[in-house]
C-alpha positions in Angstrom: 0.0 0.0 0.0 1.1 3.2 -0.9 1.6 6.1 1.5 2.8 9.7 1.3 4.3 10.9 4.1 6.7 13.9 4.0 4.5 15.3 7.1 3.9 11.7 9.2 7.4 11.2 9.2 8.1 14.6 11.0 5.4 14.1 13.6 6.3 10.6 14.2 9.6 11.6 15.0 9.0 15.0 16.9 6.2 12.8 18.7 9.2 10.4 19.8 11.6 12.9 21.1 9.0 14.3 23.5 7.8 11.0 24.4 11.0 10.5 26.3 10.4 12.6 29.5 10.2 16.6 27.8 7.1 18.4 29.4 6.7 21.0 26.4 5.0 21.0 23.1 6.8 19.9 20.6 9.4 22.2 18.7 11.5 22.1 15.9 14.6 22.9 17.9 14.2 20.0 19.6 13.0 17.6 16.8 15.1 18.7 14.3 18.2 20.9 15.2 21.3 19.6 16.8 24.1 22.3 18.1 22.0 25.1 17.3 23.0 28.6 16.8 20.6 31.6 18.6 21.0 34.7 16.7 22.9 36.8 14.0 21.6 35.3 11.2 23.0 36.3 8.1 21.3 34.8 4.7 23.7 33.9 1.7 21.0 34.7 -0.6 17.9 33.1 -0.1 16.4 30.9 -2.8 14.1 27.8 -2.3 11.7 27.0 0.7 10.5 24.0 2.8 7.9 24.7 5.9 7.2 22.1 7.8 5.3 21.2 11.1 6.6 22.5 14.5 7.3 25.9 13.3 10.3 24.3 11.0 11.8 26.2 7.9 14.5 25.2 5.6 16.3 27.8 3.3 18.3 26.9 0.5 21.6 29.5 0.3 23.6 30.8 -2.9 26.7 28.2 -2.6 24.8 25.0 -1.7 24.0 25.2 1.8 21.2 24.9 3.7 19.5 26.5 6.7 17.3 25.2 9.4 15.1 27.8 11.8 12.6 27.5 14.4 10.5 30.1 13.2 8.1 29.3 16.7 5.6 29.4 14.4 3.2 26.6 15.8 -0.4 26.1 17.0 -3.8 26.5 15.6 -4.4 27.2 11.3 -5.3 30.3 10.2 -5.6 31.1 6.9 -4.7 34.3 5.3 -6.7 36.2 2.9 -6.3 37.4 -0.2 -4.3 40.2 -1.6 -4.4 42.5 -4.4 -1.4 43.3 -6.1 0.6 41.4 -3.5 4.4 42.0 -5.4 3.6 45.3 -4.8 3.3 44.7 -0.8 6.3 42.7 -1.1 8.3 45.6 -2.7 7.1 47.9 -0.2 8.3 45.7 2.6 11.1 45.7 1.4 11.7 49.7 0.5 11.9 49.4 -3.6 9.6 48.7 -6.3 8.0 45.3 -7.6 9.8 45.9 -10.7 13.2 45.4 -8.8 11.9 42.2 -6.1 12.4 38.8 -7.3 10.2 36.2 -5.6 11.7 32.7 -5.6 9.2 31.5 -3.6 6.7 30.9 -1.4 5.7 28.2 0.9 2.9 27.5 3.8 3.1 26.4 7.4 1.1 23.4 7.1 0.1 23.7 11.3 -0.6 27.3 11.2 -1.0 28.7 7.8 1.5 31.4 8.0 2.7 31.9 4.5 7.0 32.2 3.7 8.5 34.1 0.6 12.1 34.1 0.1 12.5 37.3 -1.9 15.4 38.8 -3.3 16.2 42.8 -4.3 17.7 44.0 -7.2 21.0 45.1 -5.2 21.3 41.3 -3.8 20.1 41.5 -0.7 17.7 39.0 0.0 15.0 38.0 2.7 12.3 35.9 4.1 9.3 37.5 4.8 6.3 36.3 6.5 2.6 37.0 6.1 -0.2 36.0 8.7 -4.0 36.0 9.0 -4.2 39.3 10.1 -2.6 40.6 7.3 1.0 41.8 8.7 3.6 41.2 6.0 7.4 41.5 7.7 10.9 40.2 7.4 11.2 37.1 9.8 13.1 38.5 12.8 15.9 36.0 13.8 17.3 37.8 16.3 16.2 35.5 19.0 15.1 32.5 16.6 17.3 29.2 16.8 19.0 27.8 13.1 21.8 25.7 12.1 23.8 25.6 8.6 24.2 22.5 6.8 26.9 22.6 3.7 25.7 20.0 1.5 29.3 19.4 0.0 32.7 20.2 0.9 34.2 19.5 -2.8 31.7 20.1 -5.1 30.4 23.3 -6.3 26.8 23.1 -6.0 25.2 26.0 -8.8 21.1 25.7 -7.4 19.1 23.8 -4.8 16.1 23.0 -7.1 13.5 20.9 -4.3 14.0 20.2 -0.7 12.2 17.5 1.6 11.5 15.9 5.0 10.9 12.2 5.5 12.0 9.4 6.9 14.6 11.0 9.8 16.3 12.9 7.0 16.5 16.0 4.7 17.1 15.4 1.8 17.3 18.1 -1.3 17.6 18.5 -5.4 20.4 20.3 -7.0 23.0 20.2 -9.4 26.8 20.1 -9.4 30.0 21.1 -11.7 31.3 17.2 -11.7 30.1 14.5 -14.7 27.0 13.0 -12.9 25.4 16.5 -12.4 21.8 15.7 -10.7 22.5 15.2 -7.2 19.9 13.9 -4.3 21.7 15.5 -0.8 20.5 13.7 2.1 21.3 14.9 5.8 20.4 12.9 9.1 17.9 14.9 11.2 18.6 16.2 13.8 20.0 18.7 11.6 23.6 19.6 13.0 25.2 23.2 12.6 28.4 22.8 10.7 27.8 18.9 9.2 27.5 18.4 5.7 25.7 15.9 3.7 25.7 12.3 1.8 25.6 12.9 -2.0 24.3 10.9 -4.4 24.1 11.4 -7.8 21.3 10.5 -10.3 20.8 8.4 -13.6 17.0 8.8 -15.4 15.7 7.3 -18.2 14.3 10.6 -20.0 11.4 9.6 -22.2 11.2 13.1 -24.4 14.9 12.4 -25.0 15.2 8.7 -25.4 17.9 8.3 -23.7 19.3 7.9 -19.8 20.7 11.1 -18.5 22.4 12.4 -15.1 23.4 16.0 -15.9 19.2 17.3 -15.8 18.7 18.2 -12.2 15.0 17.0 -10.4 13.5 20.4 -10.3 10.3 19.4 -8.0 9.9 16.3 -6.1 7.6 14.6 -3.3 8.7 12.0 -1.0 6.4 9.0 -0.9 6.1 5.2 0.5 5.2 2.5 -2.2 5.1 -1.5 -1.1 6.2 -0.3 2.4 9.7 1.1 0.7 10.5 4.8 0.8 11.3 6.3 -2.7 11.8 9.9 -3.8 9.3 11.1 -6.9 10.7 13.9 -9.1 10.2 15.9 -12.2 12.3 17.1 -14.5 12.6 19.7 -17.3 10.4 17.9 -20.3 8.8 16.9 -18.0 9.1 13.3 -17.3 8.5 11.7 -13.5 10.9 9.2 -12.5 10.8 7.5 -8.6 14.5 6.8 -7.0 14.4 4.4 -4.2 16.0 5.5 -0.8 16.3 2.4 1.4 19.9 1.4 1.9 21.7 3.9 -0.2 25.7 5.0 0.5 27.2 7.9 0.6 28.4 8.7 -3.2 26.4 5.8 -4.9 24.6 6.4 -8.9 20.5 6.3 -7.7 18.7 4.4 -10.7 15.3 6.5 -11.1 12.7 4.8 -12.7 10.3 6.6 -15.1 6.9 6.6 -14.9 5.2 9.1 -16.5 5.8 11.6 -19.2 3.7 14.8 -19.7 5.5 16.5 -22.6 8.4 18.1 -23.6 9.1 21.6 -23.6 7.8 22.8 -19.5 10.0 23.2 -16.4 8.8 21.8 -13.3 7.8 24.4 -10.2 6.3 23.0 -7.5 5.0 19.7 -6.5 2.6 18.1 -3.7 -0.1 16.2 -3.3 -3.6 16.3 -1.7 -6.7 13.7 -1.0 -10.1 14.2 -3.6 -12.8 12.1 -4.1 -11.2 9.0 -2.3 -7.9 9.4 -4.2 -4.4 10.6 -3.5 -3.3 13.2 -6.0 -0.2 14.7 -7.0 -0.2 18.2 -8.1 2.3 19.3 -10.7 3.1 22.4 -11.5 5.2 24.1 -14.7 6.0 27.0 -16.9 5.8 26.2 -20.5 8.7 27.2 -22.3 7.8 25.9 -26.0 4.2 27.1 -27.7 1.7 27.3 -25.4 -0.8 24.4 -25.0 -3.9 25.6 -26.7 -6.2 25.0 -23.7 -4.0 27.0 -21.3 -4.2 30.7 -21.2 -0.4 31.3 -19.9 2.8 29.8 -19.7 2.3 28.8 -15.9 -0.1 25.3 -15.8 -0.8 23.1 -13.5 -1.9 18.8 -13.8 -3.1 16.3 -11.1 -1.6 13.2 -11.4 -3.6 9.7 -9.8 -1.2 8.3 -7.8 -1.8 5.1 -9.0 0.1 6.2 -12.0 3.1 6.9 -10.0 3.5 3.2 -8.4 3.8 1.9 -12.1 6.2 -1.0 -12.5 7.3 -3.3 -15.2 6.3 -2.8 -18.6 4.6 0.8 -17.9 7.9 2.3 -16.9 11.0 4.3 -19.1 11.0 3.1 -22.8 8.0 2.1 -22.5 6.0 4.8 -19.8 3.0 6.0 -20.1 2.8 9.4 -22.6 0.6 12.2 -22.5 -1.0 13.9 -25.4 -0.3 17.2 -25.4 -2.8 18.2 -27.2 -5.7 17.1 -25.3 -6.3 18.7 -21.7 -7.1 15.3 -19.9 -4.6 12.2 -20.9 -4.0 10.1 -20.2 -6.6 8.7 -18.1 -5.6 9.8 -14.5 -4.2 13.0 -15.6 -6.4 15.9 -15.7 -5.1 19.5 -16.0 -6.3 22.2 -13.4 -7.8 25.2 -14.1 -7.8 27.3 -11.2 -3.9 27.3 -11.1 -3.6 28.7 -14.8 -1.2 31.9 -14.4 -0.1 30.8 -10.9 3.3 31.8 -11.0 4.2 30.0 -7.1 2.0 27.5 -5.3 1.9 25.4 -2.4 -0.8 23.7 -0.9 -2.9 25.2 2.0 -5.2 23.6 4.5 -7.5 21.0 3.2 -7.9 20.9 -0.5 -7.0 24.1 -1.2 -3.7 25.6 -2.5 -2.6 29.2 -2.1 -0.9 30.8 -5.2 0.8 33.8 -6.8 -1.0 34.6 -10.0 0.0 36.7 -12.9 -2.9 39.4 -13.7 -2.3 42.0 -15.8 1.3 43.0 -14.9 0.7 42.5 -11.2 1.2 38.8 -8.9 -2.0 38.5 -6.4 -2.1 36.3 -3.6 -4.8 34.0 -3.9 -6.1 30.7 -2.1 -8.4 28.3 -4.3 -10.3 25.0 -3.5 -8.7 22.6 -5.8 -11.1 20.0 -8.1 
């Protein structure tokens, strides 16, 4: 049986460490940081986001490092409501213009529905800001927050941390590096402990636009899942096929065989990915910018699918030569993949509470913040 659980995991685990004689609630600093440092936080530029439960964020850093902070952010959900022109807001927070902010993205607290964007200013400078149900858009103030810094590699030059996760007792994050084998999966032992760095394995897909296996594409999304009671890792990549990597019993520097499952056409680049419960099915949301001519029945580069996740547990003869296709020119194909239309023009999105997602949408030269109950 098949079981995603990038969330269990974490509470499982955070559930364990209190279990053994702590009195308080639980708190990332104690499920998941180890040797933590209080204060003086200094961002290397901030790029890609993970929020998890316990008031747990992970930033991905310029240089290929990553940060862990108790952002305290735990307790009841409270959604946030929508904003007009938000990139506006966010440039104002930040004392420019929209035309010189860059937001690289944007993720929710899936305990208390405090939204994260990891922005960046013309200049360089960059920032997390933080929005919350009454509205109140800020930088997050680390002053007295707890974080630690994980390098993930000592040797290689890592040039962008595309995806990052939590299952399982371990981080693990997407990126690319300068050696052959370029598609890396980075995986770090949780608690996370300031100053460590992480295992590295590289990647070898079977790429079904391309015909051919590849390791120098990077996974650019992925979702961490459980299939036949055995963990495995399910990214995208650019052209957009979806391949599953087992991660039981890997070592430190070993080649992780992905196996293809599904192909939804060449010519996007994978954004976001997650998944959510509909109708009595688990789905995954996919989420991509066109870069080729746009498919006829989506109004902007920026689309999104829902994948069954029966499709995803493929094996045998329904996998890499020989995985299933999609059509691209009809909205629903195959069977089990249907394209959603209230995420056309959604620039970022993440999901938010039950069945909803919350999104950044492209409308007429402005990016609104928006929340929308998904099909």
């Amino acid at each position: 049986m098949k079981t995603i659980f990038a969330s269990l995991i974490a509470l499982t685990f955070a559930a364990n460490v209190f279990a053994e004689g702590s009195s308080g609630p639980p708190n990332a600093t104690a499920a998941f940081l180890k040797n933590p440092q209080t204060g003086g936080l200094k961002l290397n530029g901030a790029g890609n986001l993970y929020a998890g439960h316990h008031g747990l964020l992970i930033v991905a850093e310029s240089g290929g490092s990553l940060i862990a902070i108790d952002t305290r952010h735990t307790g009841v959900f409270a959604a946030v409501k929508p904003i007009a022109n938000f990139g506006a807001k966010v440039a104002g927070a930040l004392g420019t213009t929209a035309a010189k902010v860059t937001i690289n993205d944007l993720k929710a607290n899936p305990e208390t529905g405090v939204v994260y964007i990891s922005v960046r200013r013309s200049d360089g400078v960059s920032a997390i800001l933080t929005l919350d149900a009454a509205g109140k858009l800020a930088a997050l103030d680390t002053t007295k927050l707890n974080w630690v810094r994980v390098k993930l590699a000592d040797k290689l030059r890592i040039s962008r941390i595309s995806a990052i996760g939590l299952a399982n007792n371990r981080v693990l994050a997407a990126g690319q590096s300068n050696d052959a084998f370029r598609s890396k999966i980075f995986s770090i032992p949780t608690p996370m402990e300031h100053g460590s760095t992480a295992n590295i394995y590289s990647t070898d897909t079977y790429h079904v636009a391309h015909g051919r296996w590849e390791t120098k594409a990077p996974i650019q999304s992925f979702i961490l899942m459980q299939d036949a009671g055995k963990p495995y890792l399910v990214g995208s990549f650019a052209c957009t096929p979806i391949a599953k990597f087992p991660l039981a019993n890997l070592k430190d520097g070993a080649q992780v065989k992905g196996t293809s499952v599904l192909e939804l056409g060449s010519g996007n680049r994978p954004l976001d990915m997650f998944t959510y419960q509909s109708g009595g099915k688990q789905w995954l949301v996919t989420h991509s910018m066109r870069f080729h001519k746009l498919f006829k029945y989506t109004p902007s580069k920026y689309w999104a699918a829902r994948i069954d996740m029966k499709l995803i547990t493929a094996s045998g003869e329904k996998t890499n030569k020989t995985a299933t296709r999609r059509n691209k020119t009809i909205a629903n194909d195959p069977q089990g993949v249907e394209i959603i239309e209230a995420l056309h023009g959604a620039v970022q999105v993440d999901a938010y509470g039950k069945q909803q997602a919350i999104l950044l949408r492209e409308a007429n030269g402005k990016l609104n913040l928006e929340i929308v109950k998904l099909p």
